[in-house]
Phi, psi and omega in degrees: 000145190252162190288354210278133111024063164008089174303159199288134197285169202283147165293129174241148182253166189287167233248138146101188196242176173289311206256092177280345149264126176330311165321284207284026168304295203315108175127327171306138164247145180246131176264156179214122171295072164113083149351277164071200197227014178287320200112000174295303181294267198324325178279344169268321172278344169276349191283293190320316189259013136290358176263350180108358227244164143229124207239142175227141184270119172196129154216182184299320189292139158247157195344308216266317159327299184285334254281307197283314159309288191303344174288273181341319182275311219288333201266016163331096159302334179270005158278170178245097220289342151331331214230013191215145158217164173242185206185081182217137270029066182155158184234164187231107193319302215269011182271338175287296170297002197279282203277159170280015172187129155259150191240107193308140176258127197280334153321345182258093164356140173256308205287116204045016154285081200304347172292329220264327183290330191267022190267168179256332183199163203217102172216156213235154168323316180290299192300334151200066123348281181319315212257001221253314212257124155254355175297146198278154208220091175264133204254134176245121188226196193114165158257018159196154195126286200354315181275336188266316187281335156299315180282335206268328194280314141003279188300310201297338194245018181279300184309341163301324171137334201297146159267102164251120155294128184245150171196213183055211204300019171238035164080027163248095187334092212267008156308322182300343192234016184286340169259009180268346194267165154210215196295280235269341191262097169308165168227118184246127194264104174300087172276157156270185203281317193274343163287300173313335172293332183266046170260314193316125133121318185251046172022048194261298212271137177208081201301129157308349213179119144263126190216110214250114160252186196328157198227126170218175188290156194196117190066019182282030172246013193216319178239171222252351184186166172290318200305301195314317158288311181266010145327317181325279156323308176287004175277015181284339183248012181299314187258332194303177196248153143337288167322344214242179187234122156272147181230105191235174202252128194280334135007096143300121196215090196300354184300307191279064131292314177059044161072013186271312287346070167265105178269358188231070216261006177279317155003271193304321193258025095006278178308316205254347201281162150287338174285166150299091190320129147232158199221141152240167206206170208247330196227189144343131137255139170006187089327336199266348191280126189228145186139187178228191190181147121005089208243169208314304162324326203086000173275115175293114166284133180232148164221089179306156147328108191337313202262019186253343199303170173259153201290352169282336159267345192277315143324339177226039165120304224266165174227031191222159176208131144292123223219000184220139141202145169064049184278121188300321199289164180258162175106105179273025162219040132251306169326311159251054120316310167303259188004324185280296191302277162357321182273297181307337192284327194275337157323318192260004163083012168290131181308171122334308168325305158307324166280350181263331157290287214293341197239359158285331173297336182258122192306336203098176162231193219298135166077012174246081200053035201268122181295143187208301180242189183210107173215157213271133135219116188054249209250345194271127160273130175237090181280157171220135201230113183272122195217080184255320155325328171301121204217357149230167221265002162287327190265008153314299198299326195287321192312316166321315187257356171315336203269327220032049157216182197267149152290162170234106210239135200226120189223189173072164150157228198275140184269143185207044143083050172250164163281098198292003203286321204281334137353267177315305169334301183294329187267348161256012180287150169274327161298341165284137139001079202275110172350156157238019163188154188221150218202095200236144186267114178334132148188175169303316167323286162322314153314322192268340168321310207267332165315310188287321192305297194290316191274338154311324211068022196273174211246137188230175171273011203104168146243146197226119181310345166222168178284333191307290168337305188257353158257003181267354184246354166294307173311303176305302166341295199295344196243352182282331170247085148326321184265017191252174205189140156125222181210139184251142177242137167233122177231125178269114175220094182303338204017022161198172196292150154221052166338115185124312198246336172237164179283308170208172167325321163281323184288334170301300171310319188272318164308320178294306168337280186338286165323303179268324144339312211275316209266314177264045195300000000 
């Protein structure tokens, strides 16, 4: 029999919210677990005290850490600053045992946390949204895609004529648009695996539109096994109906197993959901298959629900609509993010027509491959591209090859316990695209690189302690061949976290912008 430790069973919360009414804020004391500096925290103590609620704030960070979220709520007039206090640095059993409901920060574990154990009843900004909210609602989850297929699905039904929302885990609360929604206004939800765990239980979410992207190993360093992170992840579809839609991936991708032998996780949620399966795919799917894909072209193909085809296939025959062509962004696994949003759209009744025009228009967004600066030295053009979001080394590894030309690739930073090898791999296939200079930023992450680095034989520019540091020595590399001519694309894609040096992936992204704007003026 073996020794090892049971993993913990997932926690569930009770069926229904704390609050059956809006009405029943008022009067409440409420703890809100985790300020923080997103806008997440901040946007649940202004939704409590316009409700009435007295609210105590407490988190790990201290003031001068928050000093900028707390300027912000204190310099409001129109809150009722009577009714908030903090509690910062440090967190206090009795602002937990106290109070009638704490309001969770989804970074924090439930599992052996003793403030959390002493609470009376536990609800996160998104449940209640969820319970609050009559607007319909599509939920997108996975580990990488994810923010880039809610904003391009965003963009495509806002440019339709839709009053649409985007909120959750791409740091917009959707407490902030919760009196703008009703029956007519979608809501489109970015969740992580851990907004979803504070889901388990309380039949809040029920997507109209499910939407599961690519699943690589992710957080093992937060969860105790892979099988346990996308436990995680199927609760997005725990609840849906027949009527409503999953949308998974049809791929095969021996990678994401994380030691399950799984080759498919799209397979299992498939298998296990209550909704209508539709699948996306990189090639052809069957005839037998409804969803969409990719062709030779680069063009999307959809094979909607029959009764969804457009009357321009239904007329000639066909049982597909072309529904992509001439997509700006780079990169094929940012295209099928479009590609996915193209599929929501003809779900939601957008013509093909329509759809082909509005998401050929869309650049993409911020920290994703994201285009930003330009800059001359002699005859040489130097584009830069910030993909600081990319936080894990597959979607690091794909950054390399967006372009179809070699790159000058900017990498590394904190290990957050993945297997950093699809990095090296990729820079030693001979069939990929090869950087032509790679440039890695100090971390635990880097560390196990340059061990993947070393045994390849592959060749790097340094490691450097700062983004100050590797770009002041990418300029010099640059100016040092004077005489070069044509055009470089440098692209920053850490594929892993910088616990330390940045606040988050974003803060990270916007210091780099910063930093080369300033250098490369």
């Amino acid at each position: 029999m073996s020794d090892e430790p049971l993993p913990p069973v997932p926690h569930t919360y009770p069926a229904g919210c704390f609050f059956p009414t809006l009405a029943d804020i008022k009067g409440k004391h409420v703890t809100v677990m985790g300020l923080g500096l997103n806008g997440g925290g901040e946007a649940t103590v202004r939704f409590l005290l316009r409700h009435g609620a007295l609210v105590t704030v407490t988190d790990m960070k201290t003031a001068d850490e928050l000093a900028a979220t707390v300027a912000s709520l204190q310099q409001d007039p129109s809150l009722p600053h009577e009714n908030l206090r903090y509690v910062l640095g440090e967190h206090r059993a009795e602002d937990f045992a106290n109070a009638d409901c704490v309001i969770k920060n989804p970074g924090v574990k439930y599992d052996g946390n003793p403030y959390l154990a002493a609470a009376r009843a536990i609800e996160t900004d998104i449940s209640l949204f969820l319970h609050f909210t009559r607007a319909p609602i599509i939920a997108v989850t996975g580990s990488k895609g994810k923010s880039s297929t809610v904003s391009a699905i965003h963009y495509g039904l806002c440019q339709a004529g839709f009053t649409a929302f985007l909120g959750g885990n791409i740091t917009v609360s959707p407490l902030t648009f919760l009196d703008q929604t009703d029956e007519s206004t979608p809501v489109i939800l970015e969740l992580s695996s851990w907004q979803l765990a504070d889901l388990r239980g309380r039949k809040a979410l029920k997507p109209k539109i499910a939407l599961i992207t690519k699943i690589i190993p992710d957080h093992q360093n937060f969860y105790h096994s892979m099988l346990a992170y996308v436990a995680d992840k199927k609760l997005i579809y725990a609840d849906q109906r027949k009527s409503d839609y999953t949308i998974v991936d049809f791929d095969d991708d021996p990678a994401a197993d994380g030691g399950t032998l799984i080759t498919n996780w799209g397979n299992v949620f498939a298998a296990e959901t209550k909704a209508t399966v539709l699948r996306y795919s990189k090639k052809p799917l069957p005839p037998s298959v409804r969803g969409i894909w990719q062709d030779a072209k680069g063009t999307g193909i959809c094979r909607p629900p029959a009764a969804l085809l457009s009357e321009s296939a239904r007329t000639r025959g066909k049982d597909t609509d072309t529904v992509l062509r001439n997509i700006a962004v780079p990169g094929k696994h940012m295209r099928l993010n479009v590609l996915n949003a193209a599929l929501v759209m003809e779900l939601m009744g957008v013509a093909p027509e329509k759809t082909i025009d509005i998401l050929g228009r869309w650049n993409g967004i911020e920290h994703r491959l994201e285009f930003f600066h330009t800059w001359q030295s002699g005859n040489l053009t130097v584009r830069f591209y910030n993909d600081s979001a990319a936080t894990v080394p597959e979607a690091a590894a794909e950054s390399t090859q967006a372009f179809g030309e070699p790159v000058i690739f900017l990498t590394g930073g904190t290990d957050k316990g993945l297997d950093l090898s699809p990095i090296a791999q990729t820079l030693a296939n001979p069939l990929a695209i090869q950087p032509s200079a790679t440039y890695l930023l100090a971390g635990t992450a880097t560390d196990k690189m340059l061990a993947d680095f070393a045994a390849r034989g592959i060749r790097h520019n340094g490691v450097y302690q700062s983004i100050d540091d590797m770009l002041a020595r990418l300029k010099a590399d640059i100016e040092a061949h004077k005489g070069a001519r044509g055009s470089k694309v440098v692209v920053f894609s850490p594929g892993a976290t910088s616990f330390g040096m940045f606040q988050n992936e974003f803060d990270r992204g916007r210091q780099f912008k910063e930093k080369v704007r300033s250098l490369f003026a």
